[in-house]
N, C-alpha and C positions, 0 to 999 in steps of 0.2 A: 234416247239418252240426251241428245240433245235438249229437244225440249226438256226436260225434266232440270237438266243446267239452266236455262233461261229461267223458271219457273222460281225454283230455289232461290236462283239471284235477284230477281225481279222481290218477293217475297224477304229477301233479308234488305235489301233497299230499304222495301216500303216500312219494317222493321225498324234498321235504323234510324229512318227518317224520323218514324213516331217518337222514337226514343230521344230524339235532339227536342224533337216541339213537347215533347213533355218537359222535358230536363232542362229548358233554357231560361235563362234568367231576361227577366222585363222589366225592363226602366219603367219609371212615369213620364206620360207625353210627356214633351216639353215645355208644351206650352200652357201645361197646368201648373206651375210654378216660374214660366218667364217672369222678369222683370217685377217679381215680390219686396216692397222694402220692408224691413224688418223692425219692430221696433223694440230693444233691447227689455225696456222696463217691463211689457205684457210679456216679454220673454221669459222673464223669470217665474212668472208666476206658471207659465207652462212648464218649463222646468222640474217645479218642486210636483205641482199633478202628476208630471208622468214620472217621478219618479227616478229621473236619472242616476242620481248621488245613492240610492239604495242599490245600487248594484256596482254602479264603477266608480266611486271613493274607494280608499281603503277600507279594509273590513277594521269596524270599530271607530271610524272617524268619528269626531266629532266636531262641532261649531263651525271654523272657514274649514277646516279640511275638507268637511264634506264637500266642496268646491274644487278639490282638486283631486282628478277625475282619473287615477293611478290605474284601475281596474284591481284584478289580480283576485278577487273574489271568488270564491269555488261554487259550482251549482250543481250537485249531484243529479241522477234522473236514472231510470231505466235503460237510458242509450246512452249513459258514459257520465262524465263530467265534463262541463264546461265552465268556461273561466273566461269571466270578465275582462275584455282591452283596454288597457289606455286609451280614452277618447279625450283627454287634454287638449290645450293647444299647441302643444310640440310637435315640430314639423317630421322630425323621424321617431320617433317614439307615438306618436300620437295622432292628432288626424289637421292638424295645426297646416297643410297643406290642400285640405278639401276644399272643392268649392262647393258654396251654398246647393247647385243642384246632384254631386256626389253622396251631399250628406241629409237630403232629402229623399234620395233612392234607398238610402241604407236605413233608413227611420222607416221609410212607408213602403219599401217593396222589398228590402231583406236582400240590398245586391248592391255588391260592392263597388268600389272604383272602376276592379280589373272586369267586373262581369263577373262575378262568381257569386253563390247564394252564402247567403250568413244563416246558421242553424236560427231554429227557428228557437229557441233559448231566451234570444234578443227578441221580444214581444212587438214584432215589428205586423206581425197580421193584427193588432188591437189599433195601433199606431194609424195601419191605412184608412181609419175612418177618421183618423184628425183632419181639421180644416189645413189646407196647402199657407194661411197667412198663420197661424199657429205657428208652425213647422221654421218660417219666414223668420217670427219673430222669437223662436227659440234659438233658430242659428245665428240671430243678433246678438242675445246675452251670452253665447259662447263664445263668441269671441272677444268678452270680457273676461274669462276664466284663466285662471294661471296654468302654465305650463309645467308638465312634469317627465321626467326623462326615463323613470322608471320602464322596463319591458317584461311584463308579467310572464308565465308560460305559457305555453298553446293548451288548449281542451284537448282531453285525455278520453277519446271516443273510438270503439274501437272497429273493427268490418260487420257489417259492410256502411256502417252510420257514418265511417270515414270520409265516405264518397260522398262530396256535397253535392254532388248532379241529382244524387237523388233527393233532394231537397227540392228541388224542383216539380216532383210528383207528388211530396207534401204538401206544397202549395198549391199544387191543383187540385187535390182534397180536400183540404181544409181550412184553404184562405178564408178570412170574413170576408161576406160579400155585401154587408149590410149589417143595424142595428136591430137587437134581438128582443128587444122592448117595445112595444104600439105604446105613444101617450100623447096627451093635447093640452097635458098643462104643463104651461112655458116652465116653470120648477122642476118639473121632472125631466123635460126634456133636455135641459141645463143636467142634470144630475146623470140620467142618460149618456150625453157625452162625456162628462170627467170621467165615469166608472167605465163603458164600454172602449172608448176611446182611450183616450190623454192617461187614464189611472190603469188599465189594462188590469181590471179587479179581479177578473172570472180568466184569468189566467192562474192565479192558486185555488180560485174558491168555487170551478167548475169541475170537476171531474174529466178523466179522458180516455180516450178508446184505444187499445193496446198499440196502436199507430203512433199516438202522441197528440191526435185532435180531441179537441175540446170535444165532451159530449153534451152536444145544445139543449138536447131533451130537457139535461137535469139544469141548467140554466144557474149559476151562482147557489147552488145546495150544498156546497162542500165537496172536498175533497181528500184521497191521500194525503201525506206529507211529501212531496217527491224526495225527499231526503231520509224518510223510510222511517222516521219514528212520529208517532200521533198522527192526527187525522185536523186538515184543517174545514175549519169551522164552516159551515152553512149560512149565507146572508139574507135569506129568503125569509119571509113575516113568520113564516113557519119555525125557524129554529130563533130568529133573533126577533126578539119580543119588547125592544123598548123603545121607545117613544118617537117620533124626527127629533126632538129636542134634547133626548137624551144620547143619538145617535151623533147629531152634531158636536154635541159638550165631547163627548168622546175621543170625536177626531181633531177637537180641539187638544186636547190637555193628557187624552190617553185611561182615563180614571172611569171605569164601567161605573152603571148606577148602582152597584152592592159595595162601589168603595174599594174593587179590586182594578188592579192597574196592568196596563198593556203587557204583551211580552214577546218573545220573540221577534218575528221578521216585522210584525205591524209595530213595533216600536220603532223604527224606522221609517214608515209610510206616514202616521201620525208626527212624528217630526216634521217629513214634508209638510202633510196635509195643515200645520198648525202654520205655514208662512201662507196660505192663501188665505181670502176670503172668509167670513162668516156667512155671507151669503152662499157663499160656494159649496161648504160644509154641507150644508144646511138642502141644498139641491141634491147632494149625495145622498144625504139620509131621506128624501122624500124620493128619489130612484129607488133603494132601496126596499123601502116601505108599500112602492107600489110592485114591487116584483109578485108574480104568480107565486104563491107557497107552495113551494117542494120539501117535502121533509129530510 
């Protein structure tokens, strides 16, 4: 009997043990982002690629609003709803108190000041393949951004999705660990990073596995709607058929080549996409162009 106690215990030990080293949350070294200085102006334009202001503005901002960074935004999904925080510069309402390495763990590893994981909603696994002076010079132009005191409500998720330790095992299923595109022309491999990275693309327009990981197979083919009505669209040569040049103008101005105009959520992404580059556009749509066709 006794042994059979030792065994038991010995056994729910090695048990728990497993369970803390799956479930625990991981900074980034340190010394991958020591001593970055940040340069506010390239900040921005990071900014609008990755999309910040389409999730945590107010819902329907427009022009400077969308610079001020309220949250409150609803995300429906299979495991609940989540909602958008205040990431302002307001020190109690907002993150107006981080420092530059707090707010680089929660961009590239999905963990917070306390230690705790952020659902993975917040597209922080597309994120971790951004450059650490990216990240730098994003958190320079935030700290040009206005303050807002606003306190949105918590996400509305319910057991056992509640428990963010199991986010934890999420992340060790299905963190990126790398980019899902081979290419060798400098064009692409620019368009590569905005969409895999900084634009977090094939976060709507990948499909996913009843877990909530991306399914890589189908690669940027489309997807659900996670909000449960229509299907979004497929970005692969196989469903989308027009030109680099027509792909660009697009994310310029929003106006397809039949003269029909954006709509829903990428009316929003296209606004970002219209404060960066032509050139930048333009490496999107020749990523895109080079992707495998998945129908």
């Amino acid at each position: 009997m006794r042994r059979l106690v030792l065994v038991v215990s010995a056994l729910v030990l090695i048990g728990g043990g497993a369970v803390i080293w799956l479930t625990r949350a991981t900074p980034l070294p340190p010394e991958s982002i020591a001593g970055l200085p940040g340069d506010a102006a390239r900040g921005e334009d990071v900014f609008w690629v990755a999309g910040c202001a389409s999730c945590h503005a107010a819902d329907g901002a427009e022009g400077a609003a969308r610079l001020i960074l309220t949250g409150g935004q609803r995300f429906p999904s299979d495991f609940g709803t989540f909602v958008a925080p205040n990431v302002s510069t307001h020190p109690e309402a907002g993150i107006g108190d981080w420092t530059f390495a707090e707010f680089a763990n929660a961009v590239q590893r999905g963990v917070s000041p306390e230690g705790a994981h952020y659902y993975p909603a917040f597209p922080y696994t597309a994120y971790a393949l951004a450059a650490p002076q990216d990240i730098a010079d994003l958190w320079a132009f935030w700290q040009g951004l206005p303050a807002a005191d606003t306190v949105p409500p918590g996400h509305d998720v319910g057991f056992p999705f509640s428990l963010r330790s199991g986010v934890g095992v999420w992340k060790a299923l299905f963190a990126q660990d790398g980019f899902q595109v081979d290419a060798d022309d400098p064009e692409v491999l620019r368009g590569r990073y905005l969409v895999e990275a900084l634009g977090h693309c094939a976060e709507c327009h990948t499909p996913r596995t009843a877990l909530g990981g991306l399914d890589r197979s189908q690669w940027m083919a489309g997807a659900p709607d996670p909000g449960g009505s229509g299907r979004v669209p497929g970005l692969t040569p196989a469903t989308l058929t027009w030109s680099q040049d027509e792909i660009a103008q697009y994310l310029n101005d929003g106006f397809t080549p039949d003269f029909d105009s954006v709509g829903g959520h990428m009316v929003s992404v296209v606004r970002n996409l219209a404060e960066t580059t032509e050139a930048d556009r333009r490496a999107i749509a020749a990523y895109l162009k080079a992707l495998p066709p998945r129908p």
